[in-house]
Biotite code that builds the C-alpha atoms (Angstrom):
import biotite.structure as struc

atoms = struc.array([
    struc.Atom([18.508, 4.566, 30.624], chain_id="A", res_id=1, res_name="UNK", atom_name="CA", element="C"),
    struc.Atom([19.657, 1.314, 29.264], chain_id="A", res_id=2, res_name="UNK", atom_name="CA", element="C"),
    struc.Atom([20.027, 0.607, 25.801], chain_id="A", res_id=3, res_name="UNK", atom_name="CA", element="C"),
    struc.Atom([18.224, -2.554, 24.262], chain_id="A", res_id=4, res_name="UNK", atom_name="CA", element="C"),
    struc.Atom([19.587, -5.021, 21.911], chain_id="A", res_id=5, res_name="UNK", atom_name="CA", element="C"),
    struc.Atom([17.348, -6.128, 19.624], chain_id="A", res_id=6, res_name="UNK", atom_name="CA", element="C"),
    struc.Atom([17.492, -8.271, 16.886], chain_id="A", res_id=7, res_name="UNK", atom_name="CA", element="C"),
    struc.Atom([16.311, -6.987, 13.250], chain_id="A", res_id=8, res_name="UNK", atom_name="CA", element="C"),
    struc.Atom([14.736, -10.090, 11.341], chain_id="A", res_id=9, res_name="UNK", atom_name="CA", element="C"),
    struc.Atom([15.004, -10.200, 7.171], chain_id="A", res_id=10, res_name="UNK", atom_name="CA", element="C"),
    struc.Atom([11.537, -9.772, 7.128], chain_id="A", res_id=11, res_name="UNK", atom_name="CA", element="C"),
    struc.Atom([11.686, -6.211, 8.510], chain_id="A", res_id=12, res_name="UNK", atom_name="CA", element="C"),
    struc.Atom([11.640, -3.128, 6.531], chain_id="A", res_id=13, res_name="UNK", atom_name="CA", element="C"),
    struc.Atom([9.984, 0.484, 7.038], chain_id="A", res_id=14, res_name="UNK", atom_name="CA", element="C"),
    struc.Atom([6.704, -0.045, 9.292], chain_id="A", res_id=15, res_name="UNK", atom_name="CA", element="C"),
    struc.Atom([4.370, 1.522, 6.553], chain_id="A", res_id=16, res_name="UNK", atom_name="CA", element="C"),
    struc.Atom([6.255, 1.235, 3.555], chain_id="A", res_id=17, res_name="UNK", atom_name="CA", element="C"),
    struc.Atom([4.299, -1.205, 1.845], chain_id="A", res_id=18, res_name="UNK", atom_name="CA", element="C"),
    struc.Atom([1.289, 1.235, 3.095], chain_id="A", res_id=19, res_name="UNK", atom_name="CA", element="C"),
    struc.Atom([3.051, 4.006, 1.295], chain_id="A", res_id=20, res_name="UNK", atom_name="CA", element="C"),
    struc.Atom([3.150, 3.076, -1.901], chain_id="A", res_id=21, res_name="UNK", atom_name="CA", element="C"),
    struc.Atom([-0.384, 1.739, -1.383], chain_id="A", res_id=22, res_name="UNK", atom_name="CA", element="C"),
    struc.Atom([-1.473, 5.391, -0.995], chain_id="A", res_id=23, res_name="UNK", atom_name="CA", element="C"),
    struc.Atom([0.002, 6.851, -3.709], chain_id="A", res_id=24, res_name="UNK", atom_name="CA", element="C"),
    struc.Atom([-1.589, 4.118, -6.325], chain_id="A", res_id=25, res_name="UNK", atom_name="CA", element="C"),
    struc.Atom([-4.964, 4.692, -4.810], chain_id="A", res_id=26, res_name="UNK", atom_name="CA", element="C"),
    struc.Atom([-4.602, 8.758, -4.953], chain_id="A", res_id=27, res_name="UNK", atom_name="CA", element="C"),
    struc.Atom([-3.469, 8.046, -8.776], chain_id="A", res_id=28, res_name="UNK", atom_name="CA", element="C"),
    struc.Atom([-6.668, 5.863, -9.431], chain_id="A", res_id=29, res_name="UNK", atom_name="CA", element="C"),
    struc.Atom([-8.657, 8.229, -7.268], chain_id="A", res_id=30, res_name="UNK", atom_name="CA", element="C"),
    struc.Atom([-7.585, 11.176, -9.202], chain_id="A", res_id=31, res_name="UNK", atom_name="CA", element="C"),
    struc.Atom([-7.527, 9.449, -12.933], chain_id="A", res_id=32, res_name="UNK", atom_name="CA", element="C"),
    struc.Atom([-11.272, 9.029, -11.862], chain_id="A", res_id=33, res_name="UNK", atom_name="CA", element="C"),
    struc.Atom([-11.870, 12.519, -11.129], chain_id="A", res_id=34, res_name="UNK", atom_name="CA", element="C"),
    struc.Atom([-13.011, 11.979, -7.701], chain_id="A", res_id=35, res_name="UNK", atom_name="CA", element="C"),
    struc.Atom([-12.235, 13.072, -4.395], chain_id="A", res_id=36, res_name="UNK", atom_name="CA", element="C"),
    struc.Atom([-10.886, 11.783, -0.957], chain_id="A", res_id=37, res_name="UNK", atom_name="CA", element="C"),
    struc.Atom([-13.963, 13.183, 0.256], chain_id="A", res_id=38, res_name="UNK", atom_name="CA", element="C"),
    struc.Atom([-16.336, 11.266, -2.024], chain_id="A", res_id=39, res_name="UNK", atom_name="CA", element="C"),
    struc.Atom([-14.132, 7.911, -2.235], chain_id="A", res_id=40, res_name="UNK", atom_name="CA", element="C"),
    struc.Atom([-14.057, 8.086, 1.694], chain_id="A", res_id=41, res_name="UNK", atom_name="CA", element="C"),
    struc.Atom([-17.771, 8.069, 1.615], chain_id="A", res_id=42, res_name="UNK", atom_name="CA", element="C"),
    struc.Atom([-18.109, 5.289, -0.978], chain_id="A", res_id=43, res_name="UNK", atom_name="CA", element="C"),
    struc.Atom([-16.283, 3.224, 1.795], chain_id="A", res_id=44, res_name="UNK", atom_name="CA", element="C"),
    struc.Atom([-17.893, 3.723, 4.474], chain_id="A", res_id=45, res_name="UNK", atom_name="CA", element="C"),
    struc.Atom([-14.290, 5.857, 6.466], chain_id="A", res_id=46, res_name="UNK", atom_name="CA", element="C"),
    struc.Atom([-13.981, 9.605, 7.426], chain_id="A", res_id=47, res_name="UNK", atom_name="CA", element="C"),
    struc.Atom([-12.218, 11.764, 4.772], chain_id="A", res_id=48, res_name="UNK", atom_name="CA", element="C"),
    struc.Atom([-9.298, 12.065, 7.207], chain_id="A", res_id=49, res_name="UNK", atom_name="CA", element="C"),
    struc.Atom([-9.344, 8.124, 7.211], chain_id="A", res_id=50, res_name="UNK", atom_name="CA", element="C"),
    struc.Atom([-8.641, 8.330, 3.485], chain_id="A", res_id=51, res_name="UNK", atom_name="CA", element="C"),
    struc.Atom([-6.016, 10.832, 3.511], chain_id="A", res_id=52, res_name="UNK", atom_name="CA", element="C"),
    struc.Atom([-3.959, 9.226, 6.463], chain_id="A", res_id=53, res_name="UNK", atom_name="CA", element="C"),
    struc.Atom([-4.362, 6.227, 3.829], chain_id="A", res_id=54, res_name="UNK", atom_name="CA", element="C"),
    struc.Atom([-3.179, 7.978, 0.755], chain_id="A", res_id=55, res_name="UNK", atom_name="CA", element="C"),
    struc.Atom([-0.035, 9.362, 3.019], chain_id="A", res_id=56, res_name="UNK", atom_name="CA", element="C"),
    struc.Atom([0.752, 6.097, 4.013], chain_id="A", res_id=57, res_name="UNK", atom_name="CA", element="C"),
    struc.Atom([0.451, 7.129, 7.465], chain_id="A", res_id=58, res_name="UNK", atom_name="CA", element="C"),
    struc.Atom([-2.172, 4.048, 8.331], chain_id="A", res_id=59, res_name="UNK", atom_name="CA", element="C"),
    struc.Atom([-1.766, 0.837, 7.205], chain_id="A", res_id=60, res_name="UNK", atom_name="CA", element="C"),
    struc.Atom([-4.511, -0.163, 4.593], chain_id="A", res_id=61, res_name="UNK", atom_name="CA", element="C"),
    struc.Atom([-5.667, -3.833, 5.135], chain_id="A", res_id=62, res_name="UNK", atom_name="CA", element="C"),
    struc.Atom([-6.234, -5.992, 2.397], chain_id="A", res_id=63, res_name="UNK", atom_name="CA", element="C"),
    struc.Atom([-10.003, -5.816, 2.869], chain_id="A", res_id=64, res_name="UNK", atom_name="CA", element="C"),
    struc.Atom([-10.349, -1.978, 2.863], chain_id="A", res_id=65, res_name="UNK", atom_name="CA", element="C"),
    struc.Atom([-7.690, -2.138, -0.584], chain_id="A", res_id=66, res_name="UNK", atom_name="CA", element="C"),
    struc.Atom([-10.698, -4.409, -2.286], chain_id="A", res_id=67, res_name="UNK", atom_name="CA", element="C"),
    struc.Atom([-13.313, -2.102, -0.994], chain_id="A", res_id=68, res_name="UNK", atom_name="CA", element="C"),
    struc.Atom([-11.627, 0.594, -2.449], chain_id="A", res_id=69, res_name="UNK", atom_name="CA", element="C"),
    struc.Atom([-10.505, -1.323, -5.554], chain_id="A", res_id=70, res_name="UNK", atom_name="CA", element="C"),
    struc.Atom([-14.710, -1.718, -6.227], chain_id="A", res_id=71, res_name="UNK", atom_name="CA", element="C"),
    struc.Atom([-15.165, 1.743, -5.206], chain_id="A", res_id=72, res_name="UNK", atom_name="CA", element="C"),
    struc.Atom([-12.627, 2.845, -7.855], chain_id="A", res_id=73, res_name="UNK", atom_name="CA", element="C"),
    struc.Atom([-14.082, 0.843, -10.415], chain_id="A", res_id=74, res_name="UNK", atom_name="CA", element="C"),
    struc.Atom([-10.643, -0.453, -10.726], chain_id="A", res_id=75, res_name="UNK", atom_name="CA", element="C"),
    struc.Atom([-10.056, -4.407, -10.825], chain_id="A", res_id=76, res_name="UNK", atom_name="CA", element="C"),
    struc.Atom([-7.803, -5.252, -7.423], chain_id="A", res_id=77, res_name="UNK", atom_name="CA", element="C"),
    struc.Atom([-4.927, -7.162, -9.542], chain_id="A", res_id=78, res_name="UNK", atom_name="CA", element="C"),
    struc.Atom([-4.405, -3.609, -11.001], chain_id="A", res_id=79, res_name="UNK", atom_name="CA", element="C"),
    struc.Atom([-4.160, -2.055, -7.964], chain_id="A", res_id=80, res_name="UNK", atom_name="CA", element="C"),
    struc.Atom([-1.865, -4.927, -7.093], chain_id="A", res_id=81, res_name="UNK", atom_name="CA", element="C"),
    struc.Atom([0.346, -4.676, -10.398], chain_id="A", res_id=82, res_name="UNK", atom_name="CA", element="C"),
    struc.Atom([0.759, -0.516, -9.705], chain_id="A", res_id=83, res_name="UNK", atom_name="CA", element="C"),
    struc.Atom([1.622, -1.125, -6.408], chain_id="A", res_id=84, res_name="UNK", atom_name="CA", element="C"),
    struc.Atom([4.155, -3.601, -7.476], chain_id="A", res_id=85, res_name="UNK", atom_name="CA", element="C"),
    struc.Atom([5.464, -1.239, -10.088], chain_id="A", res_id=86, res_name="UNK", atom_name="CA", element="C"),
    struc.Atom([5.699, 1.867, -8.208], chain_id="A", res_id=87, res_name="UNK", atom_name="CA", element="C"),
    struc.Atom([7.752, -0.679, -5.586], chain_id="A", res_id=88, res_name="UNK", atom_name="CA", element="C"),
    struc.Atom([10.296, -1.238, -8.557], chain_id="A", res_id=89, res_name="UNK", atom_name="CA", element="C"),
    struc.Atom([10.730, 2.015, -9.247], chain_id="A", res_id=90, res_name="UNK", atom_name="CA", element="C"),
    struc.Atom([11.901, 3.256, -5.760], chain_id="A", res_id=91, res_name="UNK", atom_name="CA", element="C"),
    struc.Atom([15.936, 3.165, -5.373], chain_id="A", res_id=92, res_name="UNK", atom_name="CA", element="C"),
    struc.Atom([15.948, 3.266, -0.965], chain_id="A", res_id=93, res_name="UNK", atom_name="CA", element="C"),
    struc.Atom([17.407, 0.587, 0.641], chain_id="A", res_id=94, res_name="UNK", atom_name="CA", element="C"),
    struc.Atom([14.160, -0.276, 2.390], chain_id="A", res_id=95, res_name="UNK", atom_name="CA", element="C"),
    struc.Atom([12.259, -0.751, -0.942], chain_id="A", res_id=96, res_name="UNK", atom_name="CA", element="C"),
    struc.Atom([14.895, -3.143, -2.177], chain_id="A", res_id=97, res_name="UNK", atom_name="CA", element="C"),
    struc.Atom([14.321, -5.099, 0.749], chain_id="A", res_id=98, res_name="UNK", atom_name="CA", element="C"),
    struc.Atom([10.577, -5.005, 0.142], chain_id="A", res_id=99, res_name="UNK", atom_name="CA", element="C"),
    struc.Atom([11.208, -5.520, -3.763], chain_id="A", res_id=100, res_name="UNK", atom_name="CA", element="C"),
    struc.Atom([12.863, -8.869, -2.625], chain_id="A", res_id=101, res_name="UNK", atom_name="CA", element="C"),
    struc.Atom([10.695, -10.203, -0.589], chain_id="A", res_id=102, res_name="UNK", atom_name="CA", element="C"),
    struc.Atom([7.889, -9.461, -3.437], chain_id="A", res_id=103, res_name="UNK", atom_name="CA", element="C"),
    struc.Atom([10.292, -11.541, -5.815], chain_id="A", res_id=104, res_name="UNK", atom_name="CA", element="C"),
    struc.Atom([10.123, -14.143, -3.415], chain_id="A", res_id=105, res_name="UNK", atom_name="CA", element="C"),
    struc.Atom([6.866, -14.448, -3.195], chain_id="A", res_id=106, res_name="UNK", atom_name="CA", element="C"),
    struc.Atom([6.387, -14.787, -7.130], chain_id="A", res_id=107, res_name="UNK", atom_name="CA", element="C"),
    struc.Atom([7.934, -18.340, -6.977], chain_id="A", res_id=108, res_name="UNK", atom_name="CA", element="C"),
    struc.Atom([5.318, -19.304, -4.304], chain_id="A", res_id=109, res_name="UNK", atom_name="CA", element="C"),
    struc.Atom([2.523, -21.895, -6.094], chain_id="A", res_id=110, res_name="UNK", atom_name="CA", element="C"),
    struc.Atom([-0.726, -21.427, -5.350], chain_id="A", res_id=111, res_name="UNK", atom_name="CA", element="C"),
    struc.Atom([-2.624, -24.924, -5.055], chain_id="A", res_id=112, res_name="UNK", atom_name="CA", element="C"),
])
């Protein structure tokens, strides 16, 4: 078996890391709201395994479904946006300083 060489861009970092963190916001919403996977999963329109592989960070969540649940949650989306964000900041690996960079990078982009 041959070895391949591949290149690792900047932009590259854990597969699902930014899905990660994504989980464990919505779980903290989800539970702060007293509900269930079961019952947000329903709300949504996804299977309660659906929701669970979400709040593991096992699936990626696309930024549709993380509005949908943002109205489901009762929770405005820039919230969901600024927890993500802070739970980000928090994290020490070498992979979430990567992502905490690029996320720095992107608050200098303007918006026209």
């Amino acid at each position: 078996m041959s070895k391949v060489n591949r290149v690792i861009s900047k932009c590259e970092t854990q597969d699902n890391l930014f899905s990660i963190y994504c989980g464990l916001v919505i779980r903290k919403i989800r539970k702060e709201n007293g509900i269930t996977a079961y019952e947000l999963a329903k709300k949504v329109n996804i299977s309660q395994q659906q929701m669970s592989r979400y709040e593991r960070g096992i699936n990626k969540i696309s930024i549709d479904m993380l509005f949908n649940l943002s109205v489901a949650l009762d929770c405005p989306f820039e919230r969901i946006i600024k927890l993500i964000i802070a739970e980000v900041q928090k994290s020490p690996s070498d992979d979430v300083i990567s992502l905490r960079n690029k996320i720095s990078a992107s608050d200098t982009i303007y918006f026209y």
